[in-house]
C-alpha angles and dihedrals in degrees: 000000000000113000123262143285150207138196157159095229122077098168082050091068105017075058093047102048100051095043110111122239136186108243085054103111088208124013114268125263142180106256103185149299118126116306133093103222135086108187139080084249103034090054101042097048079058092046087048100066090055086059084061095058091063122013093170093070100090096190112034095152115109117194131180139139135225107209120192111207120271109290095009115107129176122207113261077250088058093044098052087052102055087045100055089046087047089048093051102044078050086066097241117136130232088247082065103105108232142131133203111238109197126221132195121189145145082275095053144261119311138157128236111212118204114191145181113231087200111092103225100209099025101078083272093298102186117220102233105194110200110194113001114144085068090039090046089056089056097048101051089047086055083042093058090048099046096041096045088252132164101274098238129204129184117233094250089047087053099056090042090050087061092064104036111095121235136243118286116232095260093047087044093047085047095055089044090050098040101033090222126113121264117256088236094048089044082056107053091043096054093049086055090042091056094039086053100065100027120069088193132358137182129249093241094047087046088054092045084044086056094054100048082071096044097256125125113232109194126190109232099213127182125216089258099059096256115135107230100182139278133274126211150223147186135169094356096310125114133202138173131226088255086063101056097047143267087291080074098040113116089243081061110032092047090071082067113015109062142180118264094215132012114249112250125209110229121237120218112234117252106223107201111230120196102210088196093062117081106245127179125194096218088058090071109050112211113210123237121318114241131197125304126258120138120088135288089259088046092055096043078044096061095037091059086048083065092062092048094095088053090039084111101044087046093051085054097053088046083063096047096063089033097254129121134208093245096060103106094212102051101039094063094049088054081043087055091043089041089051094047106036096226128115100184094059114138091239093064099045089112091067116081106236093181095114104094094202085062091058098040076058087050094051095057116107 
């Protein structure tokens, strides 16, 4: 399967699909589907009057091609067969104009199908098809089981396949009993489905792509800003990436799924202070506190900014009584006095208090 396409012009690829070739083992030719033509003429003069029913869809052409593997082939019966069924599990309606054009090459047989997205008999109602690249891989997987095909993986799916971890015994026996596909298997396939038509993707469109299909996709993000992967979760059940195998895992996931944007450290803001300039505190109003959230430095940070205005008296006290700044002992015994705004505290009795210029500096808000 390519992935499909859409365009404005029906006689382009109506053109294109029936032109010979010569690497075509046998001529093309319209196989089936629900026109009359057979010609390049015949079948977009039908597809046309589609086009008149709604000329504001700019793109009503619907492409897309069926391929058997090398050396296998299915009757023109057969293939008409597995295209209706494709067609309908595609949503379209039978009242959605389309044929069915065979090829037969070195690589194989496939079908081209051509379609109109314009309901004919339904006011012009236009198919939308969200999402159907991810919903056409699992139809034609459903397709190879329920038509006795060859079961087909891409390259990329095989070796993922290797690494994804199967189904326990009570997941497998509820499958069996319920029909339905188990929440780990409609995961992984989803995740191979998404890698298969995107190259590269980012973390927040593989999210949005997860939930297309009605699975949660979450970012697992650590304090420090690495992504660590993602857990899932559908229909109320939740897995992580440990769960669906290594192929999920974030050391594989990382070489496809990317960041938007880099994460940026953010810088604080260095506010220039002149010592020299008298500068009050209550000349310059703070609005309301709020809560509390930085750090704990952050917040000691903050709390030393406020002494910056009186640096200069401060340093002239530390002289008084013969200390510095710099003395390791003694600054965090002023740091202790500074933190809890009182001078007489037991812890700082070794410092002579006796300047009266330092304890104006300690009763200060």
């Amino acid at each position: 399967m390519n992935k499909i396409k859409r365009g404005k012009n029906f006689r382009g690829v109506i053109s294109y699909v029936l032109a010979p070739a010569p690497h075509h083992s046998t001529p093309p030719v319209v196989i089936g589907g629900n026109l009359v033509g057979i010609t390049v003429e015949e079948l977009t003069a039908e597809f046309a009057r589609t086009q008149q029913l709604r000329e504001d869809v700019e793109k009503p052409v619907w492409h897309n091609s069926l391929r058997l593997p090398k050396g296998q082939t299915l009757t023109k019966k057969e293939w008409m067969e597995v295209a209706d069924d494709y067609m309908q599990r595609m949503g379209f309606c039978d009242t959605h104009l389309r044929c069915y054009v065979l090829h037969d090459d070195e690589a194989g047989q496939h079908i081209h199908i051509i379609a109109s997205r314009i309901n004919v008999l339904a006011d012009g109602q236009l198919y939308l098809g969200r999402n159907e690249n991810l919903i056409s891989t699992r139809v034609i997987q459903e397709l190879e089981q329920d038509h006795n095909l060859t079961r087909t993986v891409g390259p990329s799916q095989e070796k993922r396949s290797q690494k994804q971890k199967k189904l326990s015994r009570n997941e497998a026996m509820m499958q069996d009993r319920t029909g339905e596909k188990a929440s780990k298997k409609v995961i992984q396939e989803a995740i191979d489905a998404i890698l298969t038509f995107f190259d590269t993707i980012t973390i927040e469109d593989f999210i949005h792509e997860m939930q297309k299909q009605n699975i949660s996709a979450t970012a697992n993000i650590a304090s420090t800003g690495k992504m660590n992967g993602f857990s899932f979760a559908y229909q109320g059940i939740a897995f992580k990436a440990s769960q669906l195998g290594k192929a999920y895992g974030w050391s594989n996931l990382s070489k496809r799924i990317i960041a938007s944007q880099p994460t940026e450290a953010i810088n604080p803001v260095v506010i220039p202070v002149n010592v020299n300039s008298p500068i009050h505190i209550e000349d310059h109003p703070t609005a309301t506190p709020t809560p509390l959230t930085a750090s704990s430095s952050e917040h000691t940070r903050f709390h030393w900014l406020q002494w910056i205005p009186y640096l200069e008296e401060l340093v002239a006290s530390l002289k008084a009584v013969g200390s510095t700044i710099l003395n390791p002992l003694k600054r965090n015994v002023i740091y202790a006095a500074i933190r809890t705004g009182n001078s007489e505290a037991p812890e700082i009795s070794e410092v002579n208090f006796q300047s009266s210029v330092l304890k104006n500096v300690f009763k200060r808000p």
